[in-house]
C-alpha positions as CSV (number, residue, x, y, z in Angstrom):
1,X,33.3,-20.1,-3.9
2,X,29.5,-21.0,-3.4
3,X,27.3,-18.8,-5.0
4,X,25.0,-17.1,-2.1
5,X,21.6,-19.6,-1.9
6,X,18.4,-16.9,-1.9
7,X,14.8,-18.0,-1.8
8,X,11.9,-15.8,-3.4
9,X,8.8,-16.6,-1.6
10,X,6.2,-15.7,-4.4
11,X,6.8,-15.5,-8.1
12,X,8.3,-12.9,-9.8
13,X,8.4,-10.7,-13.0
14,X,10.4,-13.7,-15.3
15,X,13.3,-10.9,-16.2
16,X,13.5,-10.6,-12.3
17,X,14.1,-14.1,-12.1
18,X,16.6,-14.8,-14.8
19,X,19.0,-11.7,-13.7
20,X,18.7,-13.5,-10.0
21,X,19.1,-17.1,-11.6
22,X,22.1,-16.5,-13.1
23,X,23.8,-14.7,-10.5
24,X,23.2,-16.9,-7.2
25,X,21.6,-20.3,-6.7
26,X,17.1,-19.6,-6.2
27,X,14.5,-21.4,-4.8
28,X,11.4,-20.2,-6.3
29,X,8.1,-21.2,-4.7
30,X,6.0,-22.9,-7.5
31,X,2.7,-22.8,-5.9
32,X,3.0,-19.5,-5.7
33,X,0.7,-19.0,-2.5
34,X,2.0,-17.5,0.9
35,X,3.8,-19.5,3.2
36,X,3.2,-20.3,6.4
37,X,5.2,-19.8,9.7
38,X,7.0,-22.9,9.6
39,X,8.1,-22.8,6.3
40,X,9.4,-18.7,7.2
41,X,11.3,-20.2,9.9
42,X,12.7,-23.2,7.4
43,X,13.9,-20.7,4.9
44,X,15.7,-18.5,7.6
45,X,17.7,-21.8,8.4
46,X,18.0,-22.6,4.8
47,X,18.7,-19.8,2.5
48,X,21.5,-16.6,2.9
49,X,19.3,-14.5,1.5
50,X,15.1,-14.4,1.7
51,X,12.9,-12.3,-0.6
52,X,9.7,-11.9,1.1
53,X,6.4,-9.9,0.0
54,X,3.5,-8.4,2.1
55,X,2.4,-11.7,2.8
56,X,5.1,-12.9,4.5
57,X,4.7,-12.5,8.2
58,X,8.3,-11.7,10.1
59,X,7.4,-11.8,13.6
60,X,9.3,-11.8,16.4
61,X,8.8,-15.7,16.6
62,X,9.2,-16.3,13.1
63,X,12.7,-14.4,13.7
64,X,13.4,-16.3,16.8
65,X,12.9,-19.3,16.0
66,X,14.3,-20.0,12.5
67,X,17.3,-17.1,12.3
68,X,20.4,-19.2,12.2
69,X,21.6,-19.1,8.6
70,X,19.8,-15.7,6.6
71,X,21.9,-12.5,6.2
72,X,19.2,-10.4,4.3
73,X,15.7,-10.1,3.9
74,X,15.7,-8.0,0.3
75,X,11.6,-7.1,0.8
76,X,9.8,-6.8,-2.7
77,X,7.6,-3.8,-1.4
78,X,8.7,-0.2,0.2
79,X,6.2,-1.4,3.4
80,X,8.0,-3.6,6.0
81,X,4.7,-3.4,8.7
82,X,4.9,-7.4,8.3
83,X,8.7,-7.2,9.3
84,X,9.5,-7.2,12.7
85,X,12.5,-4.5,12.3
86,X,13.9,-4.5,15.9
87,X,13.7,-8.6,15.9
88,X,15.9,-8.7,13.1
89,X,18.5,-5.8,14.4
90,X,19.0,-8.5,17.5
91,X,19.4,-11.7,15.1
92,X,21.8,-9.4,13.0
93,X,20.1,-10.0,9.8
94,X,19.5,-6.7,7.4
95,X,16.4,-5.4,6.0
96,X,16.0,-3.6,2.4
97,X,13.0,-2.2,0.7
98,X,12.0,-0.9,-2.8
99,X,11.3,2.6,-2.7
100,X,11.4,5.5,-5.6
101,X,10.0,2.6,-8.3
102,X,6.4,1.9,-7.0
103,X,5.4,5.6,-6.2
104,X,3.8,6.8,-9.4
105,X,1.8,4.0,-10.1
106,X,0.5,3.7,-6.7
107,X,-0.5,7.2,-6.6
108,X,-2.1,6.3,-10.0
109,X,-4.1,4.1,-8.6
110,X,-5.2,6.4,-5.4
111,X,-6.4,8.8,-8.1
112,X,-8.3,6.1,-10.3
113,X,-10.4,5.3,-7.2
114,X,-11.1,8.9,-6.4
115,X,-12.3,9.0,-9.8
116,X,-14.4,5.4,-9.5
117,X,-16.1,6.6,-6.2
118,X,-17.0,9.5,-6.7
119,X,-18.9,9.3,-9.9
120,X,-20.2,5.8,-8.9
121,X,-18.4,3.8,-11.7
122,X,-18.3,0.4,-9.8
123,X,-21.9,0.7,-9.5
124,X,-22.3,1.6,-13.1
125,X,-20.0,-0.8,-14.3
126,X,-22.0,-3.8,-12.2
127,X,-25.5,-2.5,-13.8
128,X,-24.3,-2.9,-17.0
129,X,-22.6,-6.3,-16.6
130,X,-26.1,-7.5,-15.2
131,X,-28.2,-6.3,-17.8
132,X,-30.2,-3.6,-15.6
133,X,-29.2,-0.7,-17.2
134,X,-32.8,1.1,-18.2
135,X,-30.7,3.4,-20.9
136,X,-29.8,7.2,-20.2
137,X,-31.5,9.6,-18.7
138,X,-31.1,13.1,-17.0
139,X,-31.2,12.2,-13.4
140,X,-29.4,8.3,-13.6
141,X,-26.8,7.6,-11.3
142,X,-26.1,11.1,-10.4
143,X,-22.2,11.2,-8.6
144,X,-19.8,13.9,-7.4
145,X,-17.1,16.1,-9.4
146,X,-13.7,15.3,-8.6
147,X,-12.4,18.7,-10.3
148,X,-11.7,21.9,-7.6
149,X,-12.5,19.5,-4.4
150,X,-10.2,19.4,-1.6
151,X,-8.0,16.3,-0.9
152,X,-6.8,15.4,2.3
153,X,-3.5,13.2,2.4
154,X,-2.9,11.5,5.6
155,X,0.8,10.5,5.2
156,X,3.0,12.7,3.1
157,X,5.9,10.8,1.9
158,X,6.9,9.9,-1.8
159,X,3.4,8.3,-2.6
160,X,1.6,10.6,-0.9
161,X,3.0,13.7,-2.7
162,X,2.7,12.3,-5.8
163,X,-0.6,11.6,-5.2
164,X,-1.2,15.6,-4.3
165,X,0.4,16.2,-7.2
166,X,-1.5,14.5,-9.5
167,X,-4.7,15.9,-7.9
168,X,-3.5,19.4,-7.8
169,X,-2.6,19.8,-11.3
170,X,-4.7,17.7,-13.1
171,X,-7.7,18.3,-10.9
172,X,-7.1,21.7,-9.8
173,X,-7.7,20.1,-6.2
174,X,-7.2,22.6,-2.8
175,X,-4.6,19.9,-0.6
176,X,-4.0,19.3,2.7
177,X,-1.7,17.1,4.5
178,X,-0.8,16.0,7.9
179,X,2.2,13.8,8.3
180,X,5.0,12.6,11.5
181,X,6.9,15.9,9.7
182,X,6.5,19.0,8.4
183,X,7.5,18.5,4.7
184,X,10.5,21.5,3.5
185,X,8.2,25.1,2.0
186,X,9.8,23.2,-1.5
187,X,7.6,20.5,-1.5
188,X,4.9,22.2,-0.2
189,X,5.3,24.8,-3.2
190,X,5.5,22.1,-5.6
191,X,2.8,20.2,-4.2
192,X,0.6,22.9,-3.4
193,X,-0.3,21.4,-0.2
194,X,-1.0,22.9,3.1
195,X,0.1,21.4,6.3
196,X,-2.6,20.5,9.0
197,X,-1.1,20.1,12.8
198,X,-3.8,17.2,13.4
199,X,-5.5,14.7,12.0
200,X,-8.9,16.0,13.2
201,X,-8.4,19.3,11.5
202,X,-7.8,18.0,7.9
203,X,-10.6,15.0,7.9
204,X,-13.3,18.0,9.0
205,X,-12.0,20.0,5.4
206,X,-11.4,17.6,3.1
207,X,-13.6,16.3,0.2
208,X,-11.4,13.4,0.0
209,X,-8.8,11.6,2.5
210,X,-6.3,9.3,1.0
211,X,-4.4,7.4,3.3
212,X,-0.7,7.3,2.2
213,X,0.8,6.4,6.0
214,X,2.8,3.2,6.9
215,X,1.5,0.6,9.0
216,X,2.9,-0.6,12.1
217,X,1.8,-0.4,15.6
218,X,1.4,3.3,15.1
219,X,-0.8,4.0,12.8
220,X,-3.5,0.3,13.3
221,X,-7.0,1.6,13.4
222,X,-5.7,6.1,13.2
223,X,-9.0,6.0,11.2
224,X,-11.7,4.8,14.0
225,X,-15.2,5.7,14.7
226,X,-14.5,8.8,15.9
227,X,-12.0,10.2,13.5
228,X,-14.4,8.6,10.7
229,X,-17.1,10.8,12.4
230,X,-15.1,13.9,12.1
231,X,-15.4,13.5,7.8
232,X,-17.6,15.6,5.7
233,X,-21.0,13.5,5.1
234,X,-20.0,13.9,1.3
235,X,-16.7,13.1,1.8
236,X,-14.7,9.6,0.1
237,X,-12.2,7.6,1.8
238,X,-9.4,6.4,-0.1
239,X,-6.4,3.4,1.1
240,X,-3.8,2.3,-0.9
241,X,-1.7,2.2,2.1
242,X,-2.1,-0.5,4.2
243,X,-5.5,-2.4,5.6
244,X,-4.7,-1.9,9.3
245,X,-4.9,1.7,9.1
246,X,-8.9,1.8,9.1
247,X,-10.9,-0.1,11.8
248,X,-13.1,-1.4,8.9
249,X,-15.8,-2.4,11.2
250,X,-16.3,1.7,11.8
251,X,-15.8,2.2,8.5
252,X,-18.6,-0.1,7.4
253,X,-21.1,1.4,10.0
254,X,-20.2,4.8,8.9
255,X,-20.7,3.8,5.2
256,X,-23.9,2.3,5.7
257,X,-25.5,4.8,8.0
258,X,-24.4,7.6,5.3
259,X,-22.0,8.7,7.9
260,X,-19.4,9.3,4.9
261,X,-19.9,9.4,1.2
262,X,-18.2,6.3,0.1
263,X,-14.8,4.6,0.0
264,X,-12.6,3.6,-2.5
265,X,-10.0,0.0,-1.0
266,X,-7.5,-1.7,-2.3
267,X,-6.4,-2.8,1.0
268,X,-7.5,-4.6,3.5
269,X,-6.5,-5.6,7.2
270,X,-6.8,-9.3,7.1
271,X,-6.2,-10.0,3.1
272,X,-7.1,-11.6,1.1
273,X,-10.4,-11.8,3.4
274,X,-12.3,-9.3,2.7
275,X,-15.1,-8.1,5.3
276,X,-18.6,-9.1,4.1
277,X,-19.8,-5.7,5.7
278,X,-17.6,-4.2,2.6
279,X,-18.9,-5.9,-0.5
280,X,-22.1,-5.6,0.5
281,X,-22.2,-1.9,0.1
282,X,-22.5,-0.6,-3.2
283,X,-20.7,2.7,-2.4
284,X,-17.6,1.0,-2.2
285,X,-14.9,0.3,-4.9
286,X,-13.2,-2.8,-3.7
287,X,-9.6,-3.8,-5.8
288,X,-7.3,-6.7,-5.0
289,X,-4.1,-5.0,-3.8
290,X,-2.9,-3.3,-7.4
291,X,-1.2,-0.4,-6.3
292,X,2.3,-1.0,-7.8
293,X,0.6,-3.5,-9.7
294,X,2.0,-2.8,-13.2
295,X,4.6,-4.9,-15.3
296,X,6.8,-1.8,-15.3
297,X,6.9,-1.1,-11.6
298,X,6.9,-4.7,-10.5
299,X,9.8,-5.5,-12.6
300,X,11.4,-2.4,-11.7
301,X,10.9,-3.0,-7.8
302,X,12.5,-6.5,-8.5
303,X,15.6,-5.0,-10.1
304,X,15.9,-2.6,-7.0
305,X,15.7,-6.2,-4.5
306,X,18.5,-7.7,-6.9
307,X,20.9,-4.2,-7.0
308,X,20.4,-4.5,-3.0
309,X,21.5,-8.3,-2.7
310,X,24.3,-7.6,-5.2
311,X,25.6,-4.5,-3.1
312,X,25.4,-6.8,-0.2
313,X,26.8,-9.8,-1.3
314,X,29.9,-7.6,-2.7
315,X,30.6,-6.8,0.7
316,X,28.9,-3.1,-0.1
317,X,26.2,-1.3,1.9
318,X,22.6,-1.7,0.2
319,X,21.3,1.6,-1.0
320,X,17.7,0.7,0.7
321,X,18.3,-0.5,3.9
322,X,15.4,-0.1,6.6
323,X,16.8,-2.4,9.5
């Protein structure tokens, strides 16, 4: 029997690769840059299975026009905004995701730019680099504590509680949250955090918001002019979640005019173009998309693609399916 025939559209972790490689028959994109929607709709004619990433667009025409031969779209990521879930329902293809293995480090990362904002460290860091730095002194580069603020999470699922977490008992940080659902009295005990019914009432309390929502037609632009000019005037803006989620042209009008405090990104709607508007500031900490972005948790969310496509190919339900 023919082993299953499964593309990965981007490079992987090589331990990822070799389980896969010697288990079915891989196509592994060598350039190693997105593809485009012709080549989607090639692969969904010319693989069983496709791995795609966050750069693979799924729409509805992708899915239309090239789903004749793929069973399974084993996602490397737990976001599936760029999948087009009720497309592939229709063409009877299923949909898995990595969750569990990419929440720590993520919420690592949401933490690390709280930290980098608020005391000014990309600023710092760039002085240096360029030789400006006029030596220490009482009043240089004076930032904000971290310690004892209050962080609002907007999206409380795995990342974003382990993200409160983090804050509450390392920072001793008040938390608020405001998700689709009211988290169990548990996880709020464990967490420490304290539900708001709205939006609007948490970004008027909070010190910091950290977006920790999914994307999707439901959530593009929650963070508009007006909801950015319901924040504190010292408060910090924080995405590791997904671009969409901000209307950055708001958010660089309200950063500019001092509106807010600052924001840390490591998202961005239209990626990798980053708005000029953005990296002009210097009150912003821009990254390139390194949430789960460590050898551990990208290996570990390739192993959690691979159990999926075994389960399935074995005639077994994945564990992660999302469509």
């Amino acid at each position: 029997m023919p082993q299953p025939t499964i593309l990965l559209t981007r490079r992987w972790p090589a331990q990822v690769e070799s389980y896969l490689a010697a288990r079915y028959e891989i196509t592994l994109n060598e350039r190693d840059m997105p593809l485009d929607p012709q080549a989607l709709q090639d692969a969904l004619r010319s693989f069983d299975a496709v791995c795609p990433t966050v750069t693979d667009q799924f729409t509805v025409q992708v899915l239309q026009a090239g789903a004749t031969r793929c069973r399974i779209l084993g996602n490397y990521g737990v976001g599936v905004s760029h999948i087009d879930l009720a497309a592939c329902r229709e063409a009877g293809i299923v949909v898995t995701n990595t969750p569990d293995v990419l929440t720590e480090s993520t919420a690592d990362l949401a933490v690390l730019l709280m930290l980098m904002v608020a005391r000014r460290a990309g600023e710092g860091e760039r002085q240096v680099r360029a030789g400006a730095w006029p030596g220490w002194s009482p009043t240089h580069h004076l930032a904000a504590d971290v310690s004892g603020k209050t962080l609002g999470v907007l999206g409380f699922g795995r990342i974003g509680q382990a993200t409160a977490r983090k804050a509450q008992r390392g920072f001793c940080m008040r938390i608020l949250y405001h998700s689709r659902r009211r988290v169990s009295p548990a996880v709020e005990a464990v967490t420490g955090a304290v539900h708001c019914a709205t939006p609007e009432e948490l970004l008027g309390q909070a010190d910091f918001v950290s977006l920790h929502c999914p994307g999707g037609a439901e959530t593009r632009h929650l963070l508009d002019a007006a909801r950015l000019g319901l924040m504190r005037r010292s408060a910090f803006l924080i995405n590791t979640a997904r671009g969409e989620i901000i209307l950055e042209d708001a958010l660089v009008d309200a950063l500019r005019t001092g509106r807010i405090a600052g924001a840390g990104l490591d998202v961005y709607e239209h990626e990798p173009r980053v708005p000029a508007g953005l990296a002009d500031l210097p009150n912003v900490v821009l990254l390139p998309h390194l949430g789960s972005a460590t050898l551990e948790t990208r290996v570990a969310m390739g192993m959690r693609v691979a159990e999926n496509l075994d389960r399935f190919f074995a005639g077994l339900e994945p564990h992660d399916r999302v469509a």
